[in-house]
C-alpha positions as CSV (number, residue, x, y, z in Angstrom):
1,X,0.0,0.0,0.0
2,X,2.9,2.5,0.9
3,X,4.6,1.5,-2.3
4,X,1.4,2.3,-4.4
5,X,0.8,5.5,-2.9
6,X,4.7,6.6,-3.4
7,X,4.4,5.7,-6.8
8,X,1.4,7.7,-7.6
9,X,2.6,11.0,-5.6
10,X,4.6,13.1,-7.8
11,X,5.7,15.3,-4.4
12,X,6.4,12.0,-2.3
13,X,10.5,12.4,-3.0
14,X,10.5,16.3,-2.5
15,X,8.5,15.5,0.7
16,X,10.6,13.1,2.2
17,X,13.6,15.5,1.6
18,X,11.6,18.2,3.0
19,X,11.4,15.4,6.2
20,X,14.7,14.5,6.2
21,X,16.1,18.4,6.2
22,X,13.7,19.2,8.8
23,X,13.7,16.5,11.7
24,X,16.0,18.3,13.6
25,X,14.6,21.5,13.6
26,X,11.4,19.6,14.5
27,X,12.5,18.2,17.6
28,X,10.6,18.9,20.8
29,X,12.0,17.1,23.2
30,X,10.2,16.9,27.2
31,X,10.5,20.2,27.9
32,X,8.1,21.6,25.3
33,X,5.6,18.9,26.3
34,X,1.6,20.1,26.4
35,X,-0.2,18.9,30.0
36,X,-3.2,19.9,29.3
37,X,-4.5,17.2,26.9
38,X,-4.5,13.2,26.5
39,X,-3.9,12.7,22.7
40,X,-5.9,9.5,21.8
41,X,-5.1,8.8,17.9
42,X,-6.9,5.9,18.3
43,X,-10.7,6.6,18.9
44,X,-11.3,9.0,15.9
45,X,-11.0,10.0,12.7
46,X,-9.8,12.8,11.1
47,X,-12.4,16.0,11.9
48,X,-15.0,16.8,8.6
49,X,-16.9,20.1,8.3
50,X,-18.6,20.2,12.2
51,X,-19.9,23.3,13.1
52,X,-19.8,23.7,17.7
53,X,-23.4,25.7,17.9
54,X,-23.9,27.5,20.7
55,X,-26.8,30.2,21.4
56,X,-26.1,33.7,23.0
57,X,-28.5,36.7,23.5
58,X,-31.1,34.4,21.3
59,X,-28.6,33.6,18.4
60,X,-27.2,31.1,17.3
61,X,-23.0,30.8,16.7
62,X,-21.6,28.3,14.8
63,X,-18.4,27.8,16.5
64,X,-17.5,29.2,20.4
65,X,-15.4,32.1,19.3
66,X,-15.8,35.8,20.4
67,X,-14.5,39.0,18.6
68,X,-13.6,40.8,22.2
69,X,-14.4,44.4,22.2
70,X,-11.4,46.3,21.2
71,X,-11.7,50.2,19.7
72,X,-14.0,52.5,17.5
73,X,-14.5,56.3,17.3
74,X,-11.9,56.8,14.4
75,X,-11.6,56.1,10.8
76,X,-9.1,53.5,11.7
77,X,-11.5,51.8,13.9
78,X,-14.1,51.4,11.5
79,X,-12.0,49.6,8.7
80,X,-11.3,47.4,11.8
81,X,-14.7,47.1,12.9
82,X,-15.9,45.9,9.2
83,X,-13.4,43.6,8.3
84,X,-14.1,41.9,12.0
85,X,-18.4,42.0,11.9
86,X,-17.3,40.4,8.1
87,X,-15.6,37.7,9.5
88,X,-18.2,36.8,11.7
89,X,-21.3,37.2,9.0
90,X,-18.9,34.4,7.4
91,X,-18.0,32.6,9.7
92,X,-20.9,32.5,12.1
93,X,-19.3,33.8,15.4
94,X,-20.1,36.5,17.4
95,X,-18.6,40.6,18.2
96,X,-18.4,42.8,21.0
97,X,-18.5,46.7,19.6
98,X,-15.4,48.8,21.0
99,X,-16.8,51.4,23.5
100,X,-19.8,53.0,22.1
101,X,-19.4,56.0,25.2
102,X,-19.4,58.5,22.8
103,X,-22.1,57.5,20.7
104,X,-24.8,58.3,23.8
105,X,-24.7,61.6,23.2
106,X,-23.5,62.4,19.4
107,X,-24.1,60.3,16.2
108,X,-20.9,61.9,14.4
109,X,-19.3,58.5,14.6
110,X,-21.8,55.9,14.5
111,X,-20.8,55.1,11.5
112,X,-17.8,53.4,12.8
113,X,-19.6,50.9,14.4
114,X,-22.9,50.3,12.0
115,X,-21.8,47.0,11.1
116,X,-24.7,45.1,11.6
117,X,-25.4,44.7,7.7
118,X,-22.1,42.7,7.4
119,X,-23.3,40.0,10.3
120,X,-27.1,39.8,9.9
121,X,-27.7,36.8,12.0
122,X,-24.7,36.7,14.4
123,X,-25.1,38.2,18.0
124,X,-23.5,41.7,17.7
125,X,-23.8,43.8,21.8
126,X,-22.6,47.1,21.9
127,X,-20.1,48.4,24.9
128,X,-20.2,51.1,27.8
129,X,-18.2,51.0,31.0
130,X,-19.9,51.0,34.6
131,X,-18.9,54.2,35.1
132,X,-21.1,55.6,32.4
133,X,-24.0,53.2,33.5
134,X,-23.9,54.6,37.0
135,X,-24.0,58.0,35.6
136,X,-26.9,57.6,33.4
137,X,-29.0,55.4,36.0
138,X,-28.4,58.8,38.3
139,X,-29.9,61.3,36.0
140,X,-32.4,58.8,34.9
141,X,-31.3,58.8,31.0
142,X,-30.6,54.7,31.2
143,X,-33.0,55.2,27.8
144,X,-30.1,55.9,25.8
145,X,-28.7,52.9,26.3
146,X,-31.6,51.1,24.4
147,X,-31.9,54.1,21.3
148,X,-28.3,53.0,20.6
149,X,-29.1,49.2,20.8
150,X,-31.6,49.6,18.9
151,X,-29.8,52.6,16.6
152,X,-27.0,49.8,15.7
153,X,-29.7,47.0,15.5
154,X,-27.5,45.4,18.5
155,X,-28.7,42.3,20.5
156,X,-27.4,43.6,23.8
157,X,-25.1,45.6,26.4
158,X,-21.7,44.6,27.3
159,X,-20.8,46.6,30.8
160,X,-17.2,46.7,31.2
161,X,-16.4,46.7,34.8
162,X,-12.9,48.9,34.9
163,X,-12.2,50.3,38.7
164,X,-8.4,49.9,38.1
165,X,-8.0,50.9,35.2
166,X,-9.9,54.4,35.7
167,X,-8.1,54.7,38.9
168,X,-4.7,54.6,37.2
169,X,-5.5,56.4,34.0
170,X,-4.9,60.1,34.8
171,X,-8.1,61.5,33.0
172,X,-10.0,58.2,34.3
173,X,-13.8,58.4,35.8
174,X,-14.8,58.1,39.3
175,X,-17.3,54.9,40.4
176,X,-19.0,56.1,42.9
177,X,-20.9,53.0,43.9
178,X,-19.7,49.3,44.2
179,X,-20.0,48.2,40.5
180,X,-22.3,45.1,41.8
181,X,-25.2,47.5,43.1
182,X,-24.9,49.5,40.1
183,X,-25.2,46.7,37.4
184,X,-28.2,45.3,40.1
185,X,-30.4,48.5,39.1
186,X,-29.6,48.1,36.0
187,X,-31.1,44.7,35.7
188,X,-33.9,45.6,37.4
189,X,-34.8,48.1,34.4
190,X,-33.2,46.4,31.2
191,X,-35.3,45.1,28.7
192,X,-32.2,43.7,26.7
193,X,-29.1,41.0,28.0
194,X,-26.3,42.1,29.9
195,X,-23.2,40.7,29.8
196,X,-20.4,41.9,32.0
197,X,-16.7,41.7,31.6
198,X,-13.4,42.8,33.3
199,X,-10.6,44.6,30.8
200,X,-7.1,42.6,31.7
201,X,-6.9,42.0,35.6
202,X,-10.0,39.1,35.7
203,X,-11.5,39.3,38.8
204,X,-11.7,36.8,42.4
205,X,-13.8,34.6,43.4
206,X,-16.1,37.2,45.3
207,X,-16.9,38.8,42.9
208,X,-17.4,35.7,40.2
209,X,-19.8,34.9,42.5
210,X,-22.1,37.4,43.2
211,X,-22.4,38.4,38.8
212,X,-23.0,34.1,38.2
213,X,-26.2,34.9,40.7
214,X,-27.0,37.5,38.4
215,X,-29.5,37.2,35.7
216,X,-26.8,38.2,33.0
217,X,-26.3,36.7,29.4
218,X,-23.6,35.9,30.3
219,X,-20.2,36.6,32.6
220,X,-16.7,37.9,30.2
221,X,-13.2,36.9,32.0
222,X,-11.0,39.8,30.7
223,X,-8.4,38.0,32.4
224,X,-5.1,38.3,33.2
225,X,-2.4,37.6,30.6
226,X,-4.5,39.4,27.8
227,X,-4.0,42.6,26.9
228,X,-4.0,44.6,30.0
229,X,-5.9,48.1,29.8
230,X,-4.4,49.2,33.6
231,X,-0.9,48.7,31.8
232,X,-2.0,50.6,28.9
233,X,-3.1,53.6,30.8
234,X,0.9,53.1,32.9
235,X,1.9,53.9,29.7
236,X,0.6,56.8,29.3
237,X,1.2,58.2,32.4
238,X,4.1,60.4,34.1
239,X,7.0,58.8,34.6
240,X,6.8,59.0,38.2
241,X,3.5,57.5,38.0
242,X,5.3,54.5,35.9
243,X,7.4,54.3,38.6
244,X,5.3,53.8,41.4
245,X,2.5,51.9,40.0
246,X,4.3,49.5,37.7
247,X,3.9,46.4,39.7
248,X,-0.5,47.5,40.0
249,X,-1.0,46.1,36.2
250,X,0.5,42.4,37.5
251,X,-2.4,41.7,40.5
252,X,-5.2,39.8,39.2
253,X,-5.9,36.4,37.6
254,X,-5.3,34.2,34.9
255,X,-7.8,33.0,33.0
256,X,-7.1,28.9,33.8
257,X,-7.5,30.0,37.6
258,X,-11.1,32.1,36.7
259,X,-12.8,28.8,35.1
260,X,-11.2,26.6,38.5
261,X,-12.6,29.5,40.9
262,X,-16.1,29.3,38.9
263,X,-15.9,25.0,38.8
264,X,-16.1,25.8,42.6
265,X,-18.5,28.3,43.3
266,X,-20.5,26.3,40.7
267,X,-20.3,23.0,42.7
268,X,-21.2,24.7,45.9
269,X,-24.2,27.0,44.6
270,X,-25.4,25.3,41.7
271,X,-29.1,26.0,42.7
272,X,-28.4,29.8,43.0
273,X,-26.6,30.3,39.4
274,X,-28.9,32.8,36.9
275,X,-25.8,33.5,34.7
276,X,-26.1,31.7,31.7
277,X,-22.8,31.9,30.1
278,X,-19.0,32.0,30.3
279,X,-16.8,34.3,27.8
280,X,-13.6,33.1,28.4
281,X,-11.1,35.9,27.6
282,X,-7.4,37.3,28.7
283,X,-4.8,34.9,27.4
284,X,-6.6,33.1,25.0
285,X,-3.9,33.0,22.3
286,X,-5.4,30.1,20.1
287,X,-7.7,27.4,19.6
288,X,-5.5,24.7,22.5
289,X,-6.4,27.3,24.6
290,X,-9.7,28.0,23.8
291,X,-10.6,24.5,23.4
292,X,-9.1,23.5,27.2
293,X,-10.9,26.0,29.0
294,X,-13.8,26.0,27.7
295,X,-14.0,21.9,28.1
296,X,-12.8,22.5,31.4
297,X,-15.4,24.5,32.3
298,X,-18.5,23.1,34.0
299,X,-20.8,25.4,32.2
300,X,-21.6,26.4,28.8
301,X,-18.7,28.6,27.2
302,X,-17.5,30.2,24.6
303,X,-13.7,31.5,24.3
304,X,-13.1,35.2,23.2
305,X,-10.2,36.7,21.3
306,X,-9.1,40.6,21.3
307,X,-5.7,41.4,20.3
308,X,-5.1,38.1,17.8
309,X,-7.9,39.4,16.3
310,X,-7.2,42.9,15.7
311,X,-3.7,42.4,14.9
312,X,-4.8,40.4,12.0
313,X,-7.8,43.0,11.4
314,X,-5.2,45.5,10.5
315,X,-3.5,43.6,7.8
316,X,-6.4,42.9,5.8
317,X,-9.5,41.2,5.4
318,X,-7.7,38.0,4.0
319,X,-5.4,37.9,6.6
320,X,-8.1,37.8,9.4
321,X,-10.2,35.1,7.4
322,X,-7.2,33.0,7.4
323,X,-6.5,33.0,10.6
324,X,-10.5,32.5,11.7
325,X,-10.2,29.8,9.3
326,X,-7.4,28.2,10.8
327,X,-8.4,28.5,14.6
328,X,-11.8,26.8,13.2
329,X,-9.9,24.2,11.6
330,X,-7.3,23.9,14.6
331,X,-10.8,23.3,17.1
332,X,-12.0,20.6,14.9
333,X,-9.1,18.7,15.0
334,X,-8.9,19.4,19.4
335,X,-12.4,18.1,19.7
336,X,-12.1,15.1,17.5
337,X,-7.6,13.8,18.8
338,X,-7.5,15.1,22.1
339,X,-9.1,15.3,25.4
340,X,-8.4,18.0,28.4
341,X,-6.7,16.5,31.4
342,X,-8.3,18.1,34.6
343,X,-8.0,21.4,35.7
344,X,-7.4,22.1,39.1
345,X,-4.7,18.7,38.9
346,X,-3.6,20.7,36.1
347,X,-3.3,24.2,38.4
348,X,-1.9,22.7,41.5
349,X,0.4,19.9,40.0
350,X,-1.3,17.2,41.3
């Protein structure tokens, strides 16, 4: 059989050169070894076509992969914005809008982030921070949040939750009330799902408790290891500021000890959970990881992507639907070859 196929392969010889030149360069060795999965060869096949569906905010994704909100507000944004909701039209996966902050109160850049035409049937939410929900649920003008929903033909409301972040960037806002209380009002008014995310720290185990006993669509890591918006801002400070605050953008947590704190609090108040949904973002730098933790995790998931994304955004549309294409591809071959070893062993070396 080997001989038959050699024979009739006209790039069999430059192929086994091509081995032959390579096998050193190829070698791994123990160190580089992955922990994370069992790799059974034996109890598949190769993947087909399979699509992973997976509702959110009442539509339905194809595969479990997020467009993390990332930027808008400037001609750069919305090429960025288009070639990202065009993607997910294709592809069938779902977008976060940058921040939409300015957008309450002025329509002179909406245009930036009218994308919905490009992603007709894929769940598209637009973006404000607490900060700006606080402030509208104080002068009563919580309205404007659904005439831009409904302005952008959005399905929802992402609420980034940002203390940090604001408190280290110099021309930051001031939350006045515990972010919990504030996104409880707002739930008690909201006509439209809510889903509530971190920007780069992640957050403990307090407070992934108290949102997954929240009616929300669904709860958004912004975990550690991402790209870190409190390290951003230390950029952009004084250098004095730099100084002193340098080591602030390091507290927080990762995105593997996020799912392990939510496994628990899920195992002990499983009757109290109203959350429907995990976004698992921060550190997600391909489809191994997306495809570990969101098996690991012992509720429905979906794994998000910002800065892979956008970096590929930039190039071109091509470029991005390549590398969709190939994290698709990558996830078919995960779920079909290999299976996630457990997570908390996998944490605390046991």
């Amino acid at each position: 059989m080997s001989q038959f196929k050699e024979t009739n392969d006209p790039n069999a010889a430059n192929r086994k050169e091509d081995h032959i030149q390579m096998a050193f360069d190829s070698y791994v060795g123990r160190i580089h070894q992955d922990k994370r999965f069992f790799y059974e060869p034996m109890l598949a096949s190769h993947p087909k076509n399979e699509s992973f569906p997976i509702d959110i905010c009442r539509k339905t994704m194809s595969f479990p992969i997020w467009v993390s909100s990332m930027t808008g507000g400037t001609e750069r944004a919305k090429m960025i914005n288009q070639h990202l909701a065009k993607a997910c039209g294709e592809f069938g996966i779902g977008m976060g809008l940058g921040s939409c902050r300015q957008l309450l109160y002025s329509d002179e850049r909406i245009v930036d982030f009218d994308v919905r035409h490009l992603m007709p049937e894929q769940p598209l939410l637009i973006n404000l921070g607490i900060a700006q929900i606080e402030e509208l649920l104080d002068n009563n003008e919580t309205e404007r949040i659904e005439n831009l929903i409904q302005k952008l033909s959005a399905d929802g409301l992402i609420v980034h939750v940002n203390p940090l972040q604001e408190w280290l960037q110099p021309e930051g806002d001031v939350i006045k009330s515990a972010p919990i209380d504030t996104l409880q009002k707002l739930l008690s008014i909201a006509n439209y799902p809510i889903v509530v995310k971190e920007v780069g720290q992640g957050m403990g185990p307090k407070s992934l408790e108290a949102l997954l006993k929240m009616p929300i669509e669904a709860l958004d890591f912004g975990a550690h290891g991402g790209t870190n918006f409190s390290k951003l801002e230390l950029l952009r400070a004084e250098k004095r500021a730099q100084a002193s605050f340098k080591d602030v953008a390091n507290i927080g947590h990762n995105a593997y000890q996020m799912v392990d704190f939510t496994n628990e609090i899920l195992e002990k108040s499983k009757a109290e959970i109203a959350c429907k949904k995990l976004i698992i973002s921060g550190g997600v730098k391909n489809f191994l990881d997306g495809y570990y933790l969101t098996e690991s995790a012992k509720m429905p998931a979906i794994y998000a992507q910002a800065s892979e994304m956008l970096r590929y955004a930039l190039q071109g549309y091509d470029e991005l639907k390549d590398y969709i294409q190939s994290q698709i591809k990558g996830l078919q071959m995960a779920h079909k070859l290999l299976k996630p070893t457990d997570l908390h062993s996998f944490l605390h070396g046991k």
